[in-house]
C-alpha positions in Angstrom: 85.3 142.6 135.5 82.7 141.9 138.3 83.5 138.3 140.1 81.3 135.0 138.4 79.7 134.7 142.2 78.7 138.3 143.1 77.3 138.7 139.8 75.0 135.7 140.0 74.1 136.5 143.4 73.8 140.5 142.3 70.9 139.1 139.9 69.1 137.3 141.9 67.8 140.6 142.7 66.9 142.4 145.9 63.6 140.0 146.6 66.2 137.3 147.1 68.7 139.1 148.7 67.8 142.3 150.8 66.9 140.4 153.5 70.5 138.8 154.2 71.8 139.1 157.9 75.6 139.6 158.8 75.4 136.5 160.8 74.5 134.4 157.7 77.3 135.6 156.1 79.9 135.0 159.1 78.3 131.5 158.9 79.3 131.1 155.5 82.5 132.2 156.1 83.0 130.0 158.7 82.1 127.0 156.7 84.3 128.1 154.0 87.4 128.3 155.6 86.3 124.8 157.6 86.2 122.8 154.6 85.1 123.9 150.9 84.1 121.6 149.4 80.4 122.0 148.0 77.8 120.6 150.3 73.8 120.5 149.9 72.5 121.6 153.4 68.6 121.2 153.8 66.7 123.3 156.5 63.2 122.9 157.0 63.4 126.6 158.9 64.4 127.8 155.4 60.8 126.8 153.3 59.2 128.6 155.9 61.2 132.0 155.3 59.5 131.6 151.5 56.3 133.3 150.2 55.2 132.6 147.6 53.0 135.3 145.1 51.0 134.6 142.8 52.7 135.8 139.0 55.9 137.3 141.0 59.3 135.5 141.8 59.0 134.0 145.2 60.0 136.3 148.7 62.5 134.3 150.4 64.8 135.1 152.9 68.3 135.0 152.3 69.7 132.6 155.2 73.2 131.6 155.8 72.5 127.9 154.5 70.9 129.3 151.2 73.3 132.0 150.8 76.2 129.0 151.4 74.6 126.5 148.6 74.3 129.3 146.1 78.2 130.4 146.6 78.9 126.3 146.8 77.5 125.6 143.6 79.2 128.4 142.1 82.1 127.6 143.7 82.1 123.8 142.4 80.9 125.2 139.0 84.2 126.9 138.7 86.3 124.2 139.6 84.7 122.6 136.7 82.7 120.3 139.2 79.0 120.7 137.4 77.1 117.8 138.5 77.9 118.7 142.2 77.1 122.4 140.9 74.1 121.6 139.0 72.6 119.0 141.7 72.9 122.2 144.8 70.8 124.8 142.5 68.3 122.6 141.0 67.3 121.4 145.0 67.6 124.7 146.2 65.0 125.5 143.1 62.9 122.8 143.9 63.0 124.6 148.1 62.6 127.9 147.4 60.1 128.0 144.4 62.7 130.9 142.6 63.1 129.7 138.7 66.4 131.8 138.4 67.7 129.0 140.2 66.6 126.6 138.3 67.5 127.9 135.3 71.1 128.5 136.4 71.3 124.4 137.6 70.1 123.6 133.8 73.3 126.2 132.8 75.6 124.1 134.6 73.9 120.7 133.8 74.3 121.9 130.1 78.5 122.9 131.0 79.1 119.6 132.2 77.6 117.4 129.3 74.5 116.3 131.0 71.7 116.9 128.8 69.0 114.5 130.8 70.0 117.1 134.3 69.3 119.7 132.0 65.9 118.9 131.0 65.0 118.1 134.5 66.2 121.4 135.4 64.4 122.8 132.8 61.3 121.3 133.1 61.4 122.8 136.7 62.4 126.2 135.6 59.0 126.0 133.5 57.0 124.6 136.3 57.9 127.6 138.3 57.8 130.2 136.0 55.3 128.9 133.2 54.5 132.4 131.5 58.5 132.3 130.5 58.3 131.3 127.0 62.3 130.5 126.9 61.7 128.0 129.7 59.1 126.5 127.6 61.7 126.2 124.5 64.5 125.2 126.3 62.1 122.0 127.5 61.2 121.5 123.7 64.9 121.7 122.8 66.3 119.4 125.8 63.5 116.8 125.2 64.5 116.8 121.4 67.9 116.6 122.3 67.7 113.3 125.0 65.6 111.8 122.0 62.1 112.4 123.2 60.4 113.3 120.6 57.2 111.8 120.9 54.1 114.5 120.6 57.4 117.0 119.5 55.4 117.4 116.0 51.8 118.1 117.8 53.4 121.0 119.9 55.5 122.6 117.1 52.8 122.3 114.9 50.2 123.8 117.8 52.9 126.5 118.2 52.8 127.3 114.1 48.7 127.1 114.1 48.2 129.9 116.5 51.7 131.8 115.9 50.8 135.7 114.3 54.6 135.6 112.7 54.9 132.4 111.0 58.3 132.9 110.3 59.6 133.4 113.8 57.8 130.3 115.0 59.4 128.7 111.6 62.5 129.7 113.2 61.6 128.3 116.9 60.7 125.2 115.4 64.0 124.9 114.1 66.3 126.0 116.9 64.1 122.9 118.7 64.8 120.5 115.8 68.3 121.7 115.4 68.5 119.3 118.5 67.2 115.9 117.1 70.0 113.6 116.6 68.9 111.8 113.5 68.3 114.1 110.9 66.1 112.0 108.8 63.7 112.2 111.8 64.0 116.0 112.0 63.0 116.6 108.8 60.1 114.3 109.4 59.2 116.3 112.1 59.2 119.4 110.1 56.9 117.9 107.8 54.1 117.1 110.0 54.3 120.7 111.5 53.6 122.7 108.0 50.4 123.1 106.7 49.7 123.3 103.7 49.7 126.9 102.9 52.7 127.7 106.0 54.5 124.7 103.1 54.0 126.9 100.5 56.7 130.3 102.2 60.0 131.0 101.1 61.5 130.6 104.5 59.4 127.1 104.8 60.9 125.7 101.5 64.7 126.7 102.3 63.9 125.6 106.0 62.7 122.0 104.3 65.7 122.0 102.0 68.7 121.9 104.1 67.2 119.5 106.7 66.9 117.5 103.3 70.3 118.2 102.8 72.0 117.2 106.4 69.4 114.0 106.1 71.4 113.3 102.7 68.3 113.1 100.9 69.8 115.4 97.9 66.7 115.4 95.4 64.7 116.2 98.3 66.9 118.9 98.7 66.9 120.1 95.4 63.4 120.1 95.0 62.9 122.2 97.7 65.4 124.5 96.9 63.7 125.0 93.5 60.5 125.5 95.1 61.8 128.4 97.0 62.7 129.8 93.7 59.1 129.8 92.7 57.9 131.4 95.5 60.9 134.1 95.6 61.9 134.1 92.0 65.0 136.5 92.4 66.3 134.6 95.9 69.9 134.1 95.8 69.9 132.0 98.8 67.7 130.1 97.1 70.0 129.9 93.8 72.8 129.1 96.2 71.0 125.9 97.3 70.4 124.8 93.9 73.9 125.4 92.8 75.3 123.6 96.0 73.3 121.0 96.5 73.0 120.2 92.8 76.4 120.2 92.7 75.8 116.4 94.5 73.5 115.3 91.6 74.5 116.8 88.4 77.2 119.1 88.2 76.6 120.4 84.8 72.6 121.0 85.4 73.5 122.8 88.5 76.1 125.1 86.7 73.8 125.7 84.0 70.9 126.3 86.2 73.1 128.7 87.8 74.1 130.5 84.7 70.2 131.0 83.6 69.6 132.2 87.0 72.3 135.3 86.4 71.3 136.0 83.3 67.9 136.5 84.3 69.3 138.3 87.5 72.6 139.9 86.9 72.6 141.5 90.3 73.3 138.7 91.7 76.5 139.1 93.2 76.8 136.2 95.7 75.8 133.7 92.9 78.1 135.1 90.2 81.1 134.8 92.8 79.9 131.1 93.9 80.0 130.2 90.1 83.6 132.0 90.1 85.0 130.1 93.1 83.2 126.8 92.2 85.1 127.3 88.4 88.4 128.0 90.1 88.0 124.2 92.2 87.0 123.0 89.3 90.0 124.0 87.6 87.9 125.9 84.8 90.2 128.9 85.0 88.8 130.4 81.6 85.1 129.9 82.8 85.7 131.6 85.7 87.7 134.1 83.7 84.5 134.9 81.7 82.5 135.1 84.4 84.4 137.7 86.0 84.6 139.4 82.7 80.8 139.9 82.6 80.4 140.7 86.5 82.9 143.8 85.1 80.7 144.5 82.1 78.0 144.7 84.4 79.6 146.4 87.5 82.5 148.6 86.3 83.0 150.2 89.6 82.7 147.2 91.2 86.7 147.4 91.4 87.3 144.4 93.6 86.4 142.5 90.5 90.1 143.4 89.6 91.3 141.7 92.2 89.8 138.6 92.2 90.8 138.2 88.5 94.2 138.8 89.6 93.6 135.9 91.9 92.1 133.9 89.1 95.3 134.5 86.8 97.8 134.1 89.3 96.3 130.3 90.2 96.4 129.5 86.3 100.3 130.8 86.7 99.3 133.8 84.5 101.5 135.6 86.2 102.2 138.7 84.1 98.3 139.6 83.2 97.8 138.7 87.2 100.7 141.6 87.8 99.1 144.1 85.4 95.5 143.6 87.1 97.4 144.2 90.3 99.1 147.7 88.9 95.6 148.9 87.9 93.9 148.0 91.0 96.3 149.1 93.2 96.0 152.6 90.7 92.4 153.0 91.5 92.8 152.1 95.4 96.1 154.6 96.0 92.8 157.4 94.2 90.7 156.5 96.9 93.1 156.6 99.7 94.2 159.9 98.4 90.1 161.2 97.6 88.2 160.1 100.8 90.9 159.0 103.2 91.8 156.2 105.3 89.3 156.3 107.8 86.4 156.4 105.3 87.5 153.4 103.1 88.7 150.0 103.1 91.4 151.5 100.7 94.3 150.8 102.6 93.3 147.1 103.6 92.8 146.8 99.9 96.3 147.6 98.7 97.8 145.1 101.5 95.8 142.5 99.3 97.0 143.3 96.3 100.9 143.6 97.6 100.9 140.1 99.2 99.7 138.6 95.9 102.4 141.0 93.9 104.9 139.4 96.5 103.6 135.6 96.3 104.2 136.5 91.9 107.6 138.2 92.0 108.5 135.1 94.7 107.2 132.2 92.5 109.4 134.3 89.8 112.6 134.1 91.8 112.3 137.8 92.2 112.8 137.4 96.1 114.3 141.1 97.0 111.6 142.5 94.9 109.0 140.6 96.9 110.4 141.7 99.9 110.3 145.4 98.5 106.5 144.6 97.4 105.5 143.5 101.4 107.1 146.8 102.6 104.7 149.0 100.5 102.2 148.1 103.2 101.7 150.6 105.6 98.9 148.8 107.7 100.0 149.3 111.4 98.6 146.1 112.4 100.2 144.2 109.8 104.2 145.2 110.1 105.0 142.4 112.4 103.4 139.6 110.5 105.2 141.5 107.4 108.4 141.3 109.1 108.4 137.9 109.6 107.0 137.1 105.9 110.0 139.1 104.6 112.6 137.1 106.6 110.9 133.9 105.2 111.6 135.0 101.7 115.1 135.4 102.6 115.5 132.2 104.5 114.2 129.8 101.2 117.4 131.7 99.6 119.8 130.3 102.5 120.1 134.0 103.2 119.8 133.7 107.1 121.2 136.4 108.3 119.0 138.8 106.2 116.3 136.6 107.4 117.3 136.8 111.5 118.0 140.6 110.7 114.4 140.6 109.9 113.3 139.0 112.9 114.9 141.2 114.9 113.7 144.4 113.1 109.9 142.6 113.8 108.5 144.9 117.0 106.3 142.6 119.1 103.3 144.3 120.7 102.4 141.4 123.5 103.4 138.0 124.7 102.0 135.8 121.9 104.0 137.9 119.6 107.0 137.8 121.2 107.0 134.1 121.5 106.4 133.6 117.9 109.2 136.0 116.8 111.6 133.8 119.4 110.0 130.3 117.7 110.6 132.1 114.4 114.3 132.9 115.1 114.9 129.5 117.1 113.8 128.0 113.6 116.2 130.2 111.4 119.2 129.1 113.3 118.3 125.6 113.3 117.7 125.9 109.2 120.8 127.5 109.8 122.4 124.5 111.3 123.1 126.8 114.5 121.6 124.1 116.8 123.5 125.8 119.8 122.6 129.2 119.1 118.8 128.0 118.7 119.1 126.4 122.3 120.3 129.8 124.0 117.5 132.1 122.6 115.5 129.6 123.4 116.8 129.1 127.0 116.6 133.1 127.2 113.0 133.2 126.5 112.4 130.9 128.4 113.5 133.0 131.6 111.4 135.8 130.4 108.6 134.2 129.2 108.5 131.1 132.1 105.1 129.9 131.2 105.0 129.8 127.4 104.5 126.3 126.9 105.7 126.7 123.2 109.1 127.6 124.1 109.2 125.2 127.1 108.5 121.9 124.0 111.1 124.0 121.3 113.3 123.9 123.6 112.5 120.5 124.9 112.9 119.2 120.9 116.6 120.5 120.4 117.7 118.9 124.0 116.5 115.8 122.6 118.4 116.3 119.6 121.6 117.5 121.4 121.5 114.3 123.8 120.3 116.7 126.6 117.6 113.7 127.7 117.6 114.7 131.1 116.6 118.5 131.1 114.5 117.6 127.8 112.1 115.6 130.4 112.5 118.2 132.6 111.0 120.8 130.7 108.3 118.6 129.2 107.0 117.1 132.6 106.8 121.0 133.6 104.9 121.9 130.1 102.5 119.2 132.0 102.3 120.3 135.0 101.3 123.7 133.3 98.9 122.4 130.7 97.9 118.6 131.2 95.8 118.7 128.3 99.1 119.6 126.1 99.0 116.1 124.5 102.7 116.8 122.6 104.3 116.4 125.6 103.2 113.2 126.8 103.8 112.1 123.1 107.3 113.9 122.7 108.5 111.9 126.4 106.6 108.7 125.4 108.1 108.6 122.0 111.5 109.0 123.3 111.3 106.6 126.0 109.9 103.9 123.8 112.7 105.2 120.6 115.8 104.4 123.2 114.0 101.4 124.4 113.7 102.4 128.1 110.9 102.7 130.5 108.4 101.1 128.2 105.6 101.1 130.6 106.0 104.2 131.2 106.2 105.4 127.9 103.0 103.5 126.9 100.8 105.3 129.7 101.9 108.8 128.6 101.4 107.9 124.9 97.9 106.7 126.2 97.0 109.4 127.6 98.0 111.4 124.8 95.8 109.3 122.8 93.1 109.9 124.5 93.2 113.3 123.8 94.0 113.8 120.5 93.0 109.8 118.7 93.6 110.6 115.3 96.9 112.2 115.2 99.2 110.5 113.3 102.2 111.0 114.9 100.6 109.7 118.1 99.0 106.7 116.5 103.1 106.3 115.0 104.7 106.7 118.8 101.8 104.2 119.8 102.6 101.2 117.1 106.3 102.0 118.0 105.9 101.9 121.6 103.8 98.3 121.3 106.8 97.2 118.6 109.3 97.9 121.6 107.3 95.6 124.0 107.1 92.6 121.6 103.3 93.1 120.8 103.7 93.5 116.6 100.3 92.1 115.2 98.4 95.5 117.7 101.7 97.6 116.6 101.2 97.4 113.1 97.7 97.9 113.1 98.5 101.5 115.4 101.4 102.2 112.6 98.7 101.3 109.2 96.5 103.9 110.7 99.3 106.7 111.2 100.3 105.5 107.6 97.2 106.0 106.3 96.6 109.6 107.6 100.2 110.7 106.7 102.1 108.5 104.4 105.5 109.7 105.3 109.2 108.6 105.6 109.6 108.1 109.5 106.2 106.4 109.9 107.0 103.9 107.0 110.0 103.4 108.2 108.7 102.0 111.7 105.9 100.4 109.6 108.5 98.5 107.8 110.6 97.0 109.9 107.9 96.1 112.2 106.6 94.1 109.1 109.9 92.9 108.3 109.9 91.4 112.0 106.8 89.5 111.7 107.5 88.0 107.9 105.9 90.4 105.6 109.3 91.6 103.8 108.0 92.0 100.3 105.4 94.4 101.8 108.2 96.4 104.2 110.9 96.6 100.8 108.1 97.8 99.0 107.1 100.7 101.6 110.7 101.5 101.9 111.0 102.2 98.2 108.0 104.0 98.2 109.4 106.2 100.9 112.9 106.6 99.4 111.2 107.7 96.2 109.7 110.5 98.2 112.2 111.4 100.0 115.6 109.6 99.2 117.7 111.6 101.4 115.3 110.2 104.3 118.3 109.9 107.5 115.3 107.6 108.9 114.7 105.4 105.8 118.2 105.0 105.2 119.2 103.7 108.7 115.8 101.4 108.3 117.0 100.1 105.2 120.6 99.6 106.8 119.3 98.2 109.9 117.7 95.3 107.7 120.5 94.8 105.5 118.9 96.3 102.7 120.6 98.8 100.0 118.6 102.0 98.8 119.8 100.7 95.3 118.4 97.4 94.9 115.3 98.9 96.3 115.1 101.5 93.2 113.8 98.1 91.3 110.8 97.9 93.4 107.6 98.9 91.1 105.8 102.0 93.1 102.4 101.0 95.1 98.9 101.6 93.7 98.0 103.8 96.7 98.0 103.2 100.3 96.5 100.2 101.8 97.4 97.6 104.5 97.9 94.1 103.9 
């Protein structure tokens, strides 16, 4: 793969760069390896190497100082430092008159967030190269996108006036509107640009109908989707909207709008299936049963009909007529495989589906080895590992583990990411197992052999911690840092045992911050937070951090630390009744129970509790 640098500078082209000297590039060099850090050096002698031609790029002579703020900028640009980046190309633009360079600085404006550099940068690129109609969008586009949107309407609706292909200007206009922030503005917008009769297209209507839609204005929506209908009576996309967005007004009218539009159009395979799935959310297994039935009548070589009715049946735990569907569509796909071939069918990718669904049927009927039989009838290449590991899964949820492991074992790993998944997935068997120790050494071998998978570095990290190994556990997670300090686990994971043995709570607070920051609404973040603030005495901002884990994931350890933080500050009908709510969940909770011992509670008189309408704080 050619280098980021030398291909930017390769297509800049030779009117740029044939003219570079061998001392300009020495000089380069030399500034380089003095210091690298991306300067912006001005040169009046520079301008007056340019020439400028009238409805040509610009002559300009490479010199060393040009030559050095083109390889800064990239240089900063791949340090991730884009303003600096941006800021070097988009004066060097402005110097030499070349609009490759200013399109490049509205690149990097655009990779570092800026959109207001990024307009200025394109606004220049179309300055200098006005017969570039991209230029001219991208201005549109940026100006929508900083909120500048006065005369936005006037230009797009210009643009449509004298455009020969309405609907590729329709579709310009919306690439440009897709940028306007408030949506309800957009579709405004898009109203003043159609004329009459442009208002009247197919593409115009559907275009008008989801900008409805995102600006929540449903009958709008609707409407326009219906409209579309009348002027493409047979338009699925259409019939999609109607169904979809109707869906928002009045279920019923939108499923029966939906039916009369396949009855009148019984082609219509993408709406038929939409009314299938939309039955199967709707729990309506025998409407979408029907359905199905009719899509058969109408298509009877349509076999992948069989399938999904085997689907349908197997989520209304029809398991036997799901199994028989499977056997016959499994008979006419093992025909095909043996008429055309593998290579000239989706035969064999067909019977994969139907033997994981046979497996998920014989599994929810206890019929585990026969499952495991029913995943090795498929033959896909690309598919054994993920089989392998499927198979020692159905084993494990029997406590037969060392079937399971043997499968893990038998599971050939074709790269890295493999391999550590089939270590993760054995380290996980063992510690099902109980095998805690054993767990730590296959761990600790991959580890060795893999040394920069960070997902082996935090299992590993976890059963430390839960061996009383505190010492190499922070070891390995302040190197899963150094590796990758956007892994926001691992400041978590330390923070959270810092703050859980009540030690180095400052410290524990600024990694759980900074995990925070990276990831806000994680539970089990916000949970080490509240805990963390609980440990330094600050309860009323604790339990507000806990409430919001709670919220997100109502479960046993986060009530627990929700509870007794409660319990400290008075509220102890409100922590007995969390705790009884959690015990009912899970009673064999080790976390609840210590909670509930800690407070000099019983998990027996808590059983008297009444259970909480829902979860809300106090």
């Amino acid at each position: 793969m050619m280098n980021p640098v030398r291909f930017f500078l390769t297509s800049l082209g030779a009117g740029l760069l044939a003219t570079g000297s061998a001392s300009g590039s020495t000089h380069v060099s030399r500034l380089l390896a003095a210091d690298d850090t991306p300067k912006v050096v001005q040169s009046a002698r520079e301008v007056e190497r340019i020439h400028l031609r009238q409805g040509e790029l610009p002559e300009v002579k490479l010199t060393g100082d040009i030559l050095y703020r083109i390889l800064a900028s990239e240089v900063a640009a791949q340090r991730g430092i884009y303003p600096t980046a941006a800021s070097t190309l988009y004066q060097l633009a402005q110097s030499t008159r070349d609009p490759r360079l200013a399109r490049r600085a509205l690149e990097f404006s655009l990779a570092g967030g800026s959109l207001v550099n990024a307009l200025e940068a394109a606004r220049l690129w179309a300055t200098l190269d006005p017969a570039d109609p991209e230029a001219d969008s991208s201005v549109l586009a940026l100006s929508a996108a900083n909120g500048q949107t006065r005369g936005l309407a006037d230009e797009l609706r210009q643009r449509m006036t004298n455009a020969t292909d309405k609907v590729a200007a329709l579709e310009q206009a919306l690439q440009v509107l897709g940028r306007v922030r408030q949506r309800k503005q957009a579709l405004d917008i898009l109203d003043q640009v159609l004329d009459d009769q442009t208002r009247q297209m197919y593409e115009a209507r559907l275009a008008l109908s989801d900008l409805a839609f995102v600006a929540q204005e449903i009958d709008r929506a609707v409407l326009e989707a219906r409209l579309a209908l009348v002027a493409r009576p047979g338009a699925e996309q259409a019939a999609l909207r109607v169904l979809e967005y109707g869906m928002n007004l009045d279920q019923e009218q939108a499923i029966e709008d939906a039916r009369t539009f396949v009855r009148n159009h019984p082609g219509a395979r993408e709406v038929r299936l939409a009314l299938v799935g939309l039955f199967v959310n709707l729990n309506r297994y025998d409407d979408a049963l029907q359905e199905l039935t009719r899509m058969r009548a109408d298509a009877p070589e349509d076999f992948d009909l069989l399938l999904l009715q085997a689907e349908v049946n197997y989520q209304s735990e029809r398991l036997d007529t799901a199994r028989a569907l499977l056997d016959q569509y499994l008979s006419v796909q093992t025909q095909r495989r043996r008429d055309v071939g593998d290579g000239a069918s989706d035969a064999s990718s067909a019977q994969a589906d139907a033997y994981l669904l046979l497996a998920r049927i014989s599994q929810e009927q206890g019929k585990i080895e026969q499952a495991v039989q029913e995943l090795g009838m498929i033959d896909d290449p690309d598919m054994q590992f993920q089989i392998s590991l499927r198979q020692a899964q159905l084993y494990a949820s029997q406590g037969q583990f060392d079937a399971a492991l043997e499968r893990v074992h038998q599971a050939q790993a074709r790269d890295d990411d493999e391999r550590i998944q089939r270590v993760q997935f054995e380290a996980q068997l063992l510690r099902e197992a109980g095998r805690v120790e054993a767990a730590i050494a296959v761990l600790e071998k991959a580890d060795v052999d893999i040394p920069d998978a960070t997902q082996i570095k935090y299992d590993l990290s976890m059963l430390y911690e839960r061996v009383g190994r505190l010492d190499e556990m922070e070891r390995l997670l302040r190197r899963i840092i150094e590796i990758d300090p956007s892994h926001a686990h691992a400041y978590n994971a330390l923070g959270y045992t810092f703050a859980d043995r009540n030690i180095r709570l400052e410290e524990a607070h600024a990694l759980i911050s900074r995990a925070l920051d990276m990831m806000p609404d994680n539970p089990y973040i916000l949970d080490s937070m509240g805990w963390v603030l609980f440990r330094q005495g600050d309860l009323g901002r604790a339990q507000d951090y806990l409430w919001q884990a709670y919220r997100i994931a109502p479960e046993s350890e986060i009530a627990a630390h929700l509870a007794e933080v409660m319990w400290q500050r008075g509220s102890v009908d409100e922590a007995r009744q969390l705790l009884a709510d959690g015990l009912r969940q899970e009673p064999d909770s080790a976390v609840l129970l210590e909670t509930v011992k800690k407070l000099g509670l019983t998990a027996d008189e808590l059983i008297s509790v009444q259970p909480a309408q829902g979860v809300s704080a106090p």
